[in-house]
N, C-alpha and C positions, 0 to 999 in steps of 0.2 A: 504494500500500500504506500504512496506516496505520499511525502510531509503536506503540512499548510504550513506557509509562509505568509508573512503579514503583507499588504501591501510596500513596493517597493524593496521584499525578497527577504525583509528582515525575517527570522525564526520569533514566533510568539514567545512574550515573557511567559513562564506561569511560577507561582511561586507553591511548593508542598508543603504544609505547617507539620513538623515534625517535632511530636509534644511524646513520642516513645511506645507511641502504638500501633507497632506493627513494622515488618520488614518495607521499605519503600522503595527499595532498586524494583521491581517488577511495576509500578505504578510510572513510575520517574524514566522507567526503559521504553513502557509504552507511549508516554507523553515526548519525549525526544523522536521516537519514532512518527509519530502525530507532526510535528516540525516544531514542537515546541524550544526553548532554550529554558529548562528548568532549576529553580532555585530553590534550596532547601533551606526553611527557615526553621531555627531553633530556636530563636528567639524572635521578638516583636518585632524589633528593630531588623530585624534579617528580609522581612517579610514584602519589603520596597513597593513598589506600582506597577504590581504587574497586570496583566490582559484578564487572567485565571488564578480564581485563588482555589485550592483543593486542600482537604481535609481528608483524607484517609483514616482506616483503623481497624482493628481487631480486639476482641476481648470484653471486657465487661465496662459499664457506663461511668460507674463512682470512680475508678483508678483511674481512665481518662479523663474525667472532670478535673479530678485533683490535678492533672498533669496540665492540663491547661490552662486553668484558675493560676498554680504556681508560675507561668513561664508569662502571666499576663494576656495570654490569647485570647481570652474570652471576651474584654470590651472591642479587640480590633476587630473580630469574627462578626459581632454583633454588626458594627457599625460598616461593615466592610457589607452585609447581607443586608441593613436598613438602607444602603445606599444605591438597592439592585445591582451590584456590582456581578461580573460573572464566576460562582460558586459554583462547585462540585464537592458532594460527601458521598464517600463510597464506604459503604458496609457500615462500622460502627458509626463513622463518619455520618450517614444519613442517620441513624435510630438517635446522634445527640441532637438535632435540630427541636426535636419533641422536648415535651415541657417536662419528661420524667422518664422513670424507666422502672419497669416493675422486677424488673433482676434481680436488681440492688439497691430499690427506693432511690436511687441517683434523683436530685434537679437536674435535670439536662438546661439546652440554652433555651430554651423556649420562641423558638423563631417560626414554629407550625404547634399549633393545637391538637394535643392528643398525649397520649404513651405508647412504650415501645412492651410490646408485649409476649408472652411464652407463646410459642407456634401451636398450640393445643390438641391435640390429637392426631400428631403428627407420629407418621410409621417408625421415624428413626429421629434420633436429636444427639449432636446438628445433624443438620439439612446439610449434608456433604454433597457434591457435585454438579453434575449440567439439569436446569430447569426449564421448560416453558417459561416466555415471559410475554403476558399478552398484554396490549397498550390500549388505554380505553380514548385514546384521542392523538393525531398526527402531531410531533415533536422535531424539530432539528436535530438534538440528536442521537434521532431516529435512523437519519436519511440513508433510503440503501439497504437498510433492512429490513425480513423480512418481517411479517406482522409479527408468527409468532416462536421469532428465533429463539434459540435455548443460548443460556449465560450459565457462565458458574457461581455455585452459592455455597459459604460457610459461614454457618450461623444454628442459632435455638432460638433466639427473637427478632422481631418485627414491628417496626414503624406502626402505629395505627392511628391514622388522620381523625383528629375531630371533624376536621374539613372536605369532606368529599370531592372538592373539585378541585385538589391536591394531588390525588391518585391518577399517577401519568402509566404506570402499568401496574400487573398482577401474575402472583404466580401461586400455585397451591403446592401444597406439601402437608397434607393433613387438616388441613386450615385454608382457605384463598388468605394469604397477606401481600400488603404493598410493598412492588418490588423496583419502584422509582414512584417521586416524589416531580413537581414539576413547578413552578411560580415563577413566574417574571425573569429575570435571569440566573434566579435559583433552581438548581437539578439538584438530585440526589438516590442513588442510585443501592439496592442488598447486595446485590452482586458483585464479584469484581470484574469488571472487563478486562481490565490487565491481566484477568487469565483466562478469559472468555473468547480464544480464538482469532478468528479474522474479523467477527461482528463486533468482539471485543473490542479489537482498535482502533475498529470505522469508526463505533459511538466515541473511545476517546479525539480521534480525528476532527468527529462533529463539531466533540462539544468545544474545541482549540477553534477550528475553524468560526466559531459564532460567538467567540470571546474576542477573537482578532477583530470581526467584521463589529462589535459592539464598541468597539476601545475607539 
Protein backbone atom coordinates (compact mmCIF):
# COMPACT_ATOMS: atom_id res chain seq x y z
CA UNK A 1 0.00 0.00 0.00
CA UNK A 2 1.20 3.28 -0.79
CA UNK A 3 2.11 6.24 1.84
CA UNK A 4 -0.11 9.66 2.03
CA UNK A 5 1.98 12.59 1.94
CA UNK A 6 0.63 15.87 2.97
CA UNK A 7 0.23 18.33 0.40
CA UNK A 8 3.48 19.44 -1.24
CA UNK A 9 5.00 15.79 -0.57
CA UNK A 10 5.70 16.52 3.15
CA UNK A 11 5.12 12.97 5.20
CA UNK A 12 2.07 13.78 7.89
CA UNK A 13 3.16 14.66 11.55
CA UNK A 14 1.39 12.23 13.83
CA UNK A 15 2.22 12.22 17.39
CA UNK A 16 1.76 8.59 19.62
CA UNK A 17 1.11 9.45 23.47
CA UNK A 18 3.03 6.90 25.04
CA UNK A 19 1.95 6.84 28.99
CA UNK A 20 3.28 2.62 29.16
CA UNK A 21 0.46 0.94 27.72
CA UNK A 22 1.34 -1.30 25.46
CA UNK A 23 4.18 -2.33 22.86
CA UNK A 24 3.94 0.63 20.19
CA UNK A 25 6.59 -0.38 17.25
CA UNK A 26 3.53 -2.35 15.54
CA UNK A 27 1.19 0.91 15.62
CA UNK A 28 4.10 3.52 14.99
CA UNK A 29 5.40 0.78 11.82
CA UNK A 30 1.88 0.96 10.47
CA UNK A 31 1.54 4.64 10.61
CA UNK A 32 5.20 5.38 8.99
CA UNK A 33 3.88 2.91 6.54
CA UNK A 34 0.55 5.13 6.03
CA UNK A 35 3.24 8.14 5.03
CA UNK A 36 3.17 9.29 8.32
CA UNK A 37 6.40 10.96 10.18
CA UNK A 38 5.71 9.79 13.61
CA UNK A 39 6.50 11.06 17.01
CA UNK A 40 6.50 9.53 20.23
CA UNK A 41 5.43 11.53 23.06
CA UNK A 42 6.29 10.70 26.79
CA UNK A 43 5.62 13.60 27.88
CA UNK A 44 3.29 16.66 27.40
CA UNK A 45 5.76 18.74 26.04
CA UNK A 46 6.85 15.95 23.45
CA UNK A 47 3.46 15.80 22.05
CA UNK A 48 4.13 19.30 19.50
CA UNK A 49 1.38 20.14 16.55
CA UNK A 50 0.85 17.49 14.84
CA UNK A 51 -1.98 16.53 11.86
CA UNK A 52 -2.85 13.15 14.24
CA UNK A 53 -2.89 12.76 17.79
CA UNK A 54 -3.26 8.69 18.67
CA UNK A 55 -3.65 7.17 21.98
CA UNK A 56 -3.11 3.50 21.81
CA UNK A 57 -3.23 0.72 24.69
CA UNK A 58 -3.74 -2.50 26.38
CA UNK A 59 -4.79 -3.72 29.60
CA UNK A 60 -6.95 -2.47 32.37
CA UNK A 61 -8.53 1.34 32.62
CA UNK A 62 -7.35 2.42 36.53
CA UNK A 63 -3.35 1.77 35.72
CA UNK A 64 -3.73 3.78 32.53
CA UNK A 65 -5.58 6.41 34.16
CA UNK A 66 -2.86 6.62 36.78
CA UNK A 67 -0.30 6.74 33.99
CA UNK A 68 -1.67 9.44 32.22
CA UNK A 69 -3.06 11.76 35.03
CA UNK A 70 0.96 11.28 36.35
CA UNK A 71 2.78 12.27 32.86
CA UNK A 72 -0.14 15.29 32.62
CA UNK A 73 -1.83 13.84 29.52
CA UNK A 74 -5.08 14.11 30.50
CA UNK A 75 -5.94 18.06 30.24
CA UNK A 76 -3.98 18.11 26.73
CA UNK A 77 -6.12 14.89 25.53
CA UNK A 78 -9.16 16.61 26.76
CA UNK A 79 -8.48 19.81 25.05
CA UNK A 80 -6.77 18.48 22.04
CA UNK A 81 -10.50 16.34 21.59
CA UNK A 82 -12.69 19.62 22.75
CA UNK A 83 -10.88 21.32 19.90
CA UNK A 84 -12.18 18.47 17.14
CA UNK A 85 -8.73 18.12 16.45
CA UNK A 86 -7.82 14.72 14.59
CA UNK A 87 -7.84 11.77 17.32
CA UNK A 88 -7.47 8.00 17.18
CA UNK A 89 -7.98 5.56 20.23
CA UNK A 90 -7.29 2.03 19.47
CA UNK A 91 -8.36 -0.71 21.86
CA UNK A 92 -7.87 0.58 25.51
CA UNK A 93 -7.38 3.72 23.92
CA UNK A 94 -11.01 3.81 22.78
CA UNK A 95 -12.82 2.19 26.19
CA UNK A 96 -10.85 5.44 28.10
CA UNK A 97 -12.89 8.02 26.12
CA UNK A 98 -16.03 6.79 28.30
CA UNK A 99 -16.91 8.36 31.57
CA UNK A 100 -15.89 4.82 33.52
CA UNK A 101 -15.11 1.48 33.28
CA UNK A 102 -16.64 -1.29 35.03
CA UNK A 103 -13.40 -3.57 35.21
CA UNK A 104 -11.90 -1.55 37.79
CA UNK A 105 -14.42 1.22 38.65
CA UNK A 106 -11.78 3.58 36.72
CA UNK A 107 -13.03 7.42 35.94
CA UNK A 108 -12.01 7.39 32.51
CA UNK A 109 -11.96 10.97 30.41
CA UNK A 110 -15.39 11.36 30.00
CA UNK A 111 -15.26 12.69 26.34
CA UNK A 112 -18.42 10.20 25.10
CA UNK A 113 -21.27 9.14 27.54
CA UNK A 114 -21.52 5.76 28.78
CA UNK A 115 -19.19 2.69 30.38
CA UNK A 116 -16.91 0.37 29.17
CA UNK A 117 -18.39 -2.95 29.91
CA UNK A 118 -17.67 -7.02 30.53
CA UNK A 119 -18.57 -8.75 26.87
CA UNK A 120 -21.38 -10.91 28.79
CA UNK A 121 -21.81 -14.08 27.54
CA UNK A 122 -19.24 -14.40 25.45
CA UNK A 123 -17.81 -18.19 24.28
CA UNK A 124 -14.22 -17.20 25.35
CA UNK A 125 -12.70 -14.15 27.36
CA UNK A 126 -10.66 -12.32 25.76
CA UNK A 127 -12.01 -12.19 22.58
CA UNK A 128 -8.67 -13.36 20.95
CA UNK A 129 -8.51 -12.89 17.08
CA UNK A 130 -10.19 -11.98 13.51
CA UNK A 131 -13.94 -10.55 13.80
CA UNK A 132 -16.68 -9.33 11.64
CA UNK A 133 -16.81 -5.66 11.87
CA UNK A 134 -20.15 -4.33 10.59
CA UNK A 135 -20.58 -0.23 10.06
CA UNK A 136 -23.88 1.01 10.65
CA UNK A 137 -23.01 4.29 8.42
CA UNK A 138 -20.30 5.29 5.59
CA UNK A 139 -16.91 6.68 7.35
CA UNK A 140 -13.52 7.95 5.71
CA UNK A 141 -11.89 5.66 7.35
CA UNK A 142 -13.65 3.26 5.98
CA UNK A 143 -12.70 3.97 2.39
CA UNK A 144 -11.96 0.74 0.23
CA UNK A 145 -13.35 -1.44 2.60
CA UNK A 146 -15.24 -3.84 2.52
CA UNK A 147 -18.71 -3.41 4.51
CA UNK A 148 -18.06 -6.34 6.49
CA UNK A 149 -14.34 -6.97 6.65
CA UNK A 150 -12.87 -8.84 9.69
CA UNK A 151 -10.05 -6.94 12.10
CA UNK A 152 -8.24 -8.37 14.85
CA UNK A 153 -9.44 -8.15 18.55
CA UNK A 154 -7.90 -8.57 22.04
CA UNK A 155 -9.99 -7.78 24.72
CA UNK A 156 -12.85 -8.98 27.69
CA UNK A 157 -14.42 -5.25 27.57
CA UNK A 158 -16.25 -2.86 25.49
CA UNK A 159 -17.17 0.61 24.81
CA UNK A 160 -20.89 1.01 25.60
CA UNK A 161 -22.31 4.54 24.16
CA UNK A 162 -24.99 6.28 26.03
CA UNK A 163 -25.09 7.90 22.63
CA UNK A 164 -26.20 6.00 19.88
CA UNK A 165 -25.39 7.99 17.14
CA UNK A 166 -21.67 7.24 18.27
CA UNK A 167 -21.74 3.74 17.07
CA UNK A 168 -19.62 3.88 13.64
CA UNK A 169 -19.46 -0.08 13.76
CA UNK A 170 -20.38 -3.46 15.49
CA UNK A 171 -19.06 -6.74 16.11
CA UNK A 172 -20.58 -9.78 18.21
CA UNK A 173 -18.66 -12.03 20.28
CA UNK A 174 -21.33 -13.36 22.70
CA UNK A 175 -22.77 -9.84 23.16
CA UNK A 176 -23.08 -7.32 19.76
CA UNK A 177 -20.50 -4.55 21.24
CA UNK A 178 -19.15 -1.38 19.72
CA UNK A 179 -16.23 -1.89 17.67
CA UNK A 180 -15.53 1.83 16.58
CA UNK A 181 -16.79 4.92 17.81
CA UNK A 182 -17.10 7.95 15.21
CA UNK A 183 -17.78 12.13 16.12
CA UNK A 184 -16.59 14.99 14.30
CA UNK A 185 -12.90 14.39 13.85
CA UNK A 186 -12.94 11.98 16.62
CA UNK A 187 -12.53 7.89 15.72
CA UNK A 188 -11.82 5.35 17.87
CA UNK A 189 -11.55 2.05 17.18
CA UNK A 190 -11.51 -2.33 19.76
CA UNK A 191 -9.47 -3.53 17.30
CA UNK A 192 -6.15 -3.10 16.26
CA UNK A 193 -5.59 -2.56 12.64
CA UNK A 194 -1.89 -2.60 13.03
CA UNK A 195 -2.48 -6.19 13.20
CA UNK A 196 -5.56 -6.33 11.01
CA UNK A 197 -3.86 -7.06 7.67
CA UNK A 198 -4.14 -5.03 4.53
CA UNK A 199 -7.73 -3.45 5.72
CA UNK A 200 -5.73 -2.98 8.76
CA UNK A 201 -3.41 -0.21 7.15
CA UNK A 202 -5.97 1.10 4.52
CA UNK A 203 -8.09 2.33 7.65
CA UNK A 204 -4.77 3.52 9.22
CA UNK A 205 -3.92 5.02 5.63
CA UNK A 206 -7.41 6.67 5.82
CA UNK A 207 -7.55 7.99 8.91
CA UNK A 208 -3.50 9.87 8.09
CA UNK A 209 -4.99 10.73 4.98
CA UNK A 210 -8.02 12.81 6.45
CA UNK A 211 -5.97 14.37 9.23
CA UNK A 212 -3.48 15.78 6.51
CA UNK A 213 -6.45 16.97 4.40
CA UNK A 214 -8.09 18.51 7.80
CA UNK A 215 -4.61 20.32 9.01
Amino acid sequence: MTGVVARGGARVPVTVVDYGAGNLVSIEQALVTAGADVRRAATVAEIGQPALLVVPGVGASAPAMDRLRAGGFVPAILDWIAADRPFLGICLGLQLLFEASDEDGAATLGVLRGHTVRLDGAPTLPHIGWNQVERRFDHPAFAGIAARADFYFVHSYAGAPADDEVVLAETEHGMRFTAAVARGNLLGVQFHPERSGTDGLRLVANVVRSAADAA
